[in-house]
C-alpha positions as CSV (number, residue, x, y, z in Angstrom):
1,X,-27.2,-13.7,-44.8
2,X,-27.6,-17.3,-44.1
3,X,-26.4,-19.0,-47.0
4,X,-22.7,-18.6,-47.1
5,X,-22.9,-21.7,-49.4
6,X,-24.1,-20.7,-52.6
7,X,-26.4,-17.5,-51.9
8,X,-29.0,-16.5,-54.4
9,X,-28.2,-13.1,-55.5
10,X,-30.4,-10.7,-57.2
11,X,-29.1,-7.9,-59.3
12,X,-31.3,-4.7,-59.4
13,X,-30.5,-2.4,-62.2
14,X,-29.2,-4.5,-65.2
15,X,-26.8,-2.0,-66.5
16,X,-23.2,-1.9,-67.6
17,X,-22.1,-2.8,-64.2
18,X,-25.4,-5.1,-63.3
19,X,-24.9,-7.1,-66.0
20,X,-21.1,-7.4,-65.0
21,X,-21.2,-8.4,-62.3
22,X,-24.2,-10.7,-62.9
23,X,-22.4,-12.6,-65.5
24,X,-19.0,-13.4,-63.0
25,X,-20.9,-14.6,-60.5
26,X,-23.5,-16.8,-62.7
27,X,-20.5,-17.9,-64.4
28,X,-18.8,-19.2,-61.3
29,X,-22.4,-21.1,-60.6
30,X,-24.0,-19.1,-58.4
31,X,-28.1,-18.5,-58.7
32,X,-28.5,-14.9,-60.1
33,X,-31.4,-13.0,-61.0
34,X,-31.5,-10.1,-63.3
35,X,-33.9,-7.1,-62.3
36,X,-33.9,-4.5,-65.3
37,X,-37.4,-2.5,-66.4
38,X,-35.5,-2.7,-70.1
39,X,-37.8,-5.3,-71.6
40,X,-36.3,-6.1,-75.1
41,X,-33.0,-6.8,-72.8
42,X,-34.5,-8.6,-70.3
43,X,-36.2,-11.0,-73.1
44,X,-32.8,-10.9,-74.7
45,X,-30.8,-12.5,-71.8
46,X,-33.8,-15.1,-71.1
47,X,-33.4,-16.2,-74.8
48,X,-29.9,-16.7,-75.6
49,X,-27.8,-15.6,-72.3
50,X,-26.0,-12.8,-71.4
51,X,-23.3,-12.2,-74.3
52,X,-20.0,-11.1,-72.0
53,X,-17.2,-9.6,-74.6
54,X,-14.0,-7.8,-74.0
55,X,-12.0,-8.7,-71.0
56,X,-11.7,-12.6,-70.3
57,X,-13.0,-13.2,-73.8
58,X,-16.3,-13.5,-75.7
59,X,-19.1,-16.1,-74.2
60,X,-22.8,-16.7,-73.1
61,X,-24.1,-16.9,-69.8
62,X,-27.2,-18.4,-69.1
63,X,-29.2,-16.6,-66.0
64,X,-32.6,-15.5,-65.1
65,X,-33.7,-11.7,-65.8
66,X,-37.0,-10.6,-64.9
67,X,-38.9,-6.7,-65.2
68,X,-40.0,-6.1,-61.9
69,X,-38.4,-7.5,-58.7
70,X,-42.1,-8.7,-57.5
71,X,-41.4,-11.5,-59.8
72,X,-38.2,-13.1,-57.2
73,X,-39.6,-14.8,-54.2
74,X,-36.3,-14.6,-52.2
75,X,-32.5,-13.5,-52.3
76,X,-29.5,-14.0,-50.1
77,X,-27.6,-11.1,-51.2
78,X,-29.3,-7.8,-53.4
79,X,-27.1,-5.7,-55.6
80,X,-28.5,-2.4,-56.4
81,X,-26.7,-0.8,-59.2
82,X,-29.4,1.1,-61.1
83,X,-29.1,4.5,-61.6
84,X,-29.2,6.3,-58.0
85,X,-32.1,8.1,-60.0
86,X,-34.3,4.9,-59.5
87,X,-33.2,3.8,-55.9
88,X,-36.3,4.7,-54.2
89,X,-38.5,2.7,-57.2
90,X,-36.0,-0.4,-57.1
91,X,-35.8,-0.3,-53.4
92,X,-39.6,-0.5,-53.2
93,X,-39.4,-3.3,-55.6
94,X,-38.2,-5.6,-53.7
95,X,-38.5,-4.5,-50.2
96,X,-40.2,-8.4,-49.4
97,X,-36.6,-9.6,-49.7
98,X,-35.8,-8.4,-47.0
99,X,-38.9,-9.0,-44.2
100,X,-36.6,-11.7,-42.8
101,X,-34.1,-9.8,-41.4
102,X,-31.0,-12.3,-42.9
103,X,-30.6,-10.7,-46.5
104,X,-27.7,-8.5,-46.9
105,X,-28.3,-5.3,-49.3
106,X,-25.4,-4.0,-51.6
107,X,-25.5,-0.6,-53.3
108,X,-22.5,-0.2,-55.8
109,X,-24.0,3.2,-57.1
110,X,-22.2,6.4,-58.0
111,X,-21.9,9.6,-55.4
112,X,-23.1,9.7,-52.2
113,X,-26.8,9.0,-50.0
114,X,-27.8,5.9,-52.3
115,X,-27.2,4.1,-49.0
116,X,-29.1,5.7,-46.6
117,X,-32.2,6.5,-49.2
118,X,-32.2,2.5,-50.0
119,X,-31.9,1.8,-46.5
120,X,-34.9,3.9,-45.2
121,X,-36.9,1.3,-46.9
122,X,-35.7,-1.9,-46.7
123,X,-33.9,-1.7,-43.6
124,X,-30.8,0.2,-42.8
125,X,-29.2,-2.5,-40.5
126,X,-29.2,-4.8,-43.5
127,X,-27.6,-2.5,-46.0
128,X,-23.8,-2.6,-46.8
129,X,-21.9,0.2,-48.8
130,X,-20.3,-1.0,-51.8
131,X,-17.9,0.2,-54.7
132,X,-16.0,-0.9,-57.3
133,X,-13.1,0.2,-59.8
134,X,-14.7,-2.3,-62.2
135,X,-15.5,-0.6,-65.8
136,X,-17.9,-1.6,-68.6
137,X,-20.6,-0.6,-71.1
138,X,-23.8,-2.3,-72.3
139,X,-23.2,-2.1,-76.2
140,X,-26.9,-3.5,-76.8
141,X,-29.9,-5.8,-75.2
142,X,-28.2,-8.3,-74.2
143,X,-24.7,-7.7,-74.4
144,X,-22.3,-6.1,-72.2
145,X,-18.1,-5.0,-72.7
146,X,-16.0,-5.7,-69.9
147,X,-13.2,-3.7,-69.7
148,X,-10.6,-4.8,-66.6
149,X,-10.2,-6.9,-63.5
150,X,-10.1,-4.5,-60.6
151,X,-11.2,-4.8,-57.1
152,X,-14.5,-4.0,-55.5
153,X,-15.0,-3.2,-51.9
154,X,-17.6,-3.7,-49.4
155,X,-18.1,-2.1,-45.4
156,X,-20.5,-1.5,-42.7
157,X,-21.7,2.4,-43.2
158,X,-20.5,2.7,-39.9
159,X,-17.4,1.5,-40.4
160,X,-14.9,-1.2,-38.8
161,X,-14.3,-4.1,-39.2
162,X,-17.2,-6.9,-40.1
163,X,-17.5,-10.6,-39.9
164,X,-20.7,-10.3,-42.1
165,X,-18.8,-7.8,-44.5
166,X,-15.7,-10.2,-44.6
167,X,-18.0,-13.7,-45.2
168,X,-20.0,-11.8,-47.5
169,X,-16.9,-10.6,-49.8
170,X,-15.5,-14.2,-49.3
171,X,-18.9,-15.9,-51.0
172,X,-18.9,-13.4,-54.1
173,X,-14.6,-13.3,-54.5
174,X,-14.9,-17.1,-55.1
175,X,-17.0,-17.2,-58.0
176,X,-14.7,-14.9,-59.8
177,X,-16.1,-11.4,-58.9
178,X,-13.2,-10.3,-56.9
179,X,-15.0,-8.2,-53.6
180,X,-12.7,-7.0,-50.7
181,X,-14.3,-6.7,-47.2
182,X,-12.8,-2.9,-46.4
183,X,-12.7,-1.4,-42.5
184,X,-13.2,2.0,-43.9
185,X,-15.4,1.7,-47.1
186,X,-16.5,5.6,-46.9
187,X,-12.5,6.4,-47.0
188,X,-12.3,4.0,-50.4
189,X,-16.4,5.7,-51.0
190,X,-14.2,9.4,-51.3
191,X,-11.7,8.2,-53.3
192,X,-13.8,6.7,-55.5
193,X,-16.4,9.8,-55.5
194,X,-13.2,11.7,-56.3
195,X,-13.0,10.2,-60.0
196,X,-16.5,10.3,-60.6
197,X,-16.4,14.1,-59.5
198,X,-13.1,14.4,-62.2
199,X,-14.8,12.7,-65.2
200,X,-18.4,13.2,-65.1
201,X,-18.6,17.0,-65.8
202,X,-15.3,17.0,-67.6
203,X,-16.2,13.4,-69.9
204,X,-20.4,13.6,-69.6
205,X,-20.4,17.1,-71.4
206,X,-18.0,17.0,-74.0
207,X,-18.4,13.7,-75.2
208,X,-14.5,12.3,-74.9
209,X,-13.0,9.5,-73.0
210,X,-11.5,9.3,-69.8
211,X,-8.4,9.4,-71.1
212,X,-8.7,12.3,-73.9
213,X,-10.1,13.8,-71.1
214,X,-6.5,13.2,-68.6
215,X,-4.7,14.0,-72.7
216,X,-6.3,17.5,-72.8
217,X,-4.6,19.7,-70.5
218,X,-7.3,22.5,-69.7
219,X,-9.7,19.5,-69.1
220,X,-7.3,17.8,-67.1
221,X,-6.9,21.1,-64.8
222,X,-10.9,21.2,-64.1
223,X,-10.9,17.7,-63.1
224,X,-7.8,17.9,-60.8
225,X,-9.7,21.3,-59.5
226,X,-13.0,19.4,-59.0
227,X,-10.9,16.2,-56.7
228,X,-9.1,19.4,-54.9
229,X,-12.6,20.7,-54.1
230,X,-13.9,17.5,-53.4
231,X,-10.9,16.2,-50.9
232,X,-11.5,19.7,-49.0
233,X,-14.8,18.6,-48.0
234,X,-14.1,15.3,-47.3
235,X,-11.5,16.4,-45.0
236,X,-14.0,18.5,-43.0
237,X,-16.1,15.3,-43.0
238,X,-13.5,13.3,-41.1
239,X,-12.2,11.8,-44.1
240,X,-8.6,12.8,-44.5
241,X,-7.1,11.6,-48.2
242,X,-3.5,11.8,-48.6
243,X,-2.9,12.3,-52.2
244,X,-2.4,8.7,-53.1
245,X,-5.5,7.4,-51.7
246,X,-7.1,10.3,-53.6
247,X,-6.1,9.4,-57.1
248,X,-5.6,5.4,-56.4
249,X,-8.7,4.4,-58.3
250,X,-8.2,7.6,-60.8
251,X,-5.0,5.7,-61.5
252,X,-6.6,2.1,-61.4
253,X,-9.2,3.2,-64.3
254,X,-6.6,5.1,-66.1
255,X,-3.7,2.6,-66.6
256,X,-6.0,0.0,-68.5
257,X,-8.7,-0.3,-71.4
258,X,-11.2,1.9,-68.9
259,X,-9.1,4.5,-70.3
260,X,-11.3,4.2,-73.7
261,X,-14.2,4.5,-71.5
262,X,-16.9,7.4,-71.1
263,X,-18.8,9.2,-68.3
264,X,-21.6,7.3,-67.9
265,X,-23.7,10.5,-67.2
266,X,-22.8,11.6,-71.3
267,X,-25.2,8.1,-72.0
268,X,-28.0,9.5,-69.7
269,X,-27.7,12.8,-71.3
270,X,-27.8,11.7,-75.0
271,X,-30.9,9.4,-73.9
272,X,-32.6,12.1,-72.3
273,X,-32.6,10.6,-69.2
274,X,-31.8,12.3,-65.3
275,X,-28.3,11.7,-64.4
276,X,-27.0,11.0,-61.2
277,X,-25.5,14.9,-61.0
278,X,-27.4,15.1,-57.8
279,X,-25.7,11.9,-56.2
280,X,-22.5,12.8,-57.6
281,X,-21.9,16.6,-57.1
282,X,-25.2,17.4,-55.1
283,X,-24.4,15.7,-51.6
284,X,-20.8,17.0,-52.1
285,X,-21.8,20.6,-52.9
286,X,-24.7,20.3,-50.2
287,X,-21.8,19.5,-47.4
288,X,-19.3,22.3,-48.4
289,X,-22.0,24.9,-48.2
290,X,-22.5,23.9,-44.4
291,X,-19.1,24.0,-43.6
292,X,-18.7,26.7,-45.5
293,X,-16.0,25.6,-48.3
294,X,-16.0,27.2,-52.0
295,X,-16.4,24.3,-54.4
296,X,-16.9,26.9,-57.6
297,X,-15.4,23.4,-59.8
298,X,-17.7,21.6,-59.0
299,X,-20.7,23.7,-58.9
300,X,-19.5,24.6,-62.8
301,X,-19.5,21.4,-63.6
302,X,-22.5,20.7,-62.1
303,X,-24.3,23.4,-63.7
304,X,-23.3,22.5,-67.6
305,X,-24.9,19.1,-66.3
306,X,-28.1,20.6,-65.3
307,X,-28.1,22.5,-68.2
308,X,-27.6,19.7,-70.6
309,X,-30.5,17.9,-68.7
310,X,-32.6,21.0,-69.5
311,X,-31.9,21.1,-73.0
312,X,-32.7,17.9,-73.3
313,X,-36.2,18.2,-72.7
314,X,-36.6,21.6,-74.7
315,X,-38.8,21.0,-77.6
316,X,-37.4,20.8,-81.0
């Protein structure tokens, strides 16, 4: 990335967290494109703005959305935060971004491999892992909830540290979308992997919040059984997670309004839409049965996910 200025960045996936972190860092002034194939709320956003509410209060953001990322002619920096479901589709997209070797790819997606798959087509020396503790829902075209101010991080997949990863957080942090450059993003990757694997069985299938969830004790037993499972494998990864750094973010989300939050697989499944199981449990239960490590949590879990999806699509 050249443009260390004021870097045009493009957004792929307008979700909950797309349009998020969209709106911070159009609202600090930076040029940023929308990418979303969700037509009523890409005309939305053109029309009046994107409507922010919650956190920071209520307002309009004006900012360019557009259905297909053939549309954008260039971009400094490229989010991808659409479902993991979609990465080979939004990569494709807008693969011309990157012919000239300067723009810097972000995936802030859920699980594990979103990197590497995005990266097998655009490029994987130009891709950077990405996560955040940020929390929010899209409530309708348009209009998106915020929820907190937490931190995001970025790395090099290899790890270490990075003067392209620590100019790059520096450029987004002073808009307002606060972005850490990390020397071991796939440690703070794990940890964050670790509350997806808690809540998107335990939240995504029975329809209650995060926190009903951590309020229910049987449920709050599974998830703590699903991060046990989860830490095990990471551990015969390489990626040792004392118990703080293993429930850091679980903490983060659950000691503000995120709390009041929901799984964001339970949305895919009452749309009738894939979820990311595969991303989320399936890369995690993939590398336990190589090394040979019982995960039966998180294969359960997994399982009344798959089964949901199947039900889904059953005739009526």
């Amino acid at each position: 990335m050249t443009n260390y200025e004021n870097p045009a960045v493009v957004i792929v996936g307008a979700g909950a967290m797309g349009c998020l972190f969209g709106g911070l860092l159009a609202e600090g002034g930076l040029n940023v494109t929308l990418v979303d194939v969700w037509q009523d709320h890409v005309d939305r956003i053109n029309r009046d703005g994107l409507k922010v509410v919650g956190f920071g209060g209520d307002r309009h953001i004006r900012m360019r959305a557009v259905p297909n990322g053939a549309e954008v002619q260039c971009a400094d920096v490229v989010f991808f935060q659409c479902k993991a479901t979609a990465n080979k589709a939004a990569a494709g997209s807008v693969r011309h971004l990157f012919s000239g070797g300067e723009t810097v790819g972000i995936s802030f997606q859920n699980g594990m491999g979103s990197e590497d798959e995005i990266g097998g087509i655009v490029g994987p020396q130009q891709m950077l892992m990405g996560l955040t503790a940020q929390s929010a829902m899209l409530e309708e075209p348009g209009v998106v909830r915020g929820f907190a101010d937490l931190p995001s991080y970025i790395g090099e997949l290899q790890g270490g540290a990075s003067e392209r990863a620590t100019r790059v957080a520096s450029v987004l942090t002073r808009p307002g979308l606060k972005i850490v450059a990390s020397e071991d993003i796939l440690r703070e990757k794990w940890s964050k992997l670790l509350v997806n694997i808690a809540f998107a069985g335990t939240s995504g299938t029975t329809g209650l919040t995060l926190g009903e969830v951590i309020e229910h004790a049987e449920l709050r037993a599974v998830a703590e059984a699903a991060m046990e499972e989860a830490a095990m494998v990471a551990a015969a990864k390489g990626v040792v997670l004392d118990p703080a750094a293993r429930t850091k973010t679980f903490d983060q989300i659950l000691s503000g309004a995120a709390r009041n939050n929901k799984a964001s697989v339970l949305a895919d499944l009452t749309a009738g839409r894939l979820t990311e199981v595969d991303y989320i449990y399936g890369t995690v239960i993939r590398y336990a049965s190589e090394l040979g490590i019982a995960v039966p949590t998180m294969r359960a879990l997994a399982a009344l996910i798959k089964g949901r999806e199947a039900a889904a699509k059953r005739p009526v």
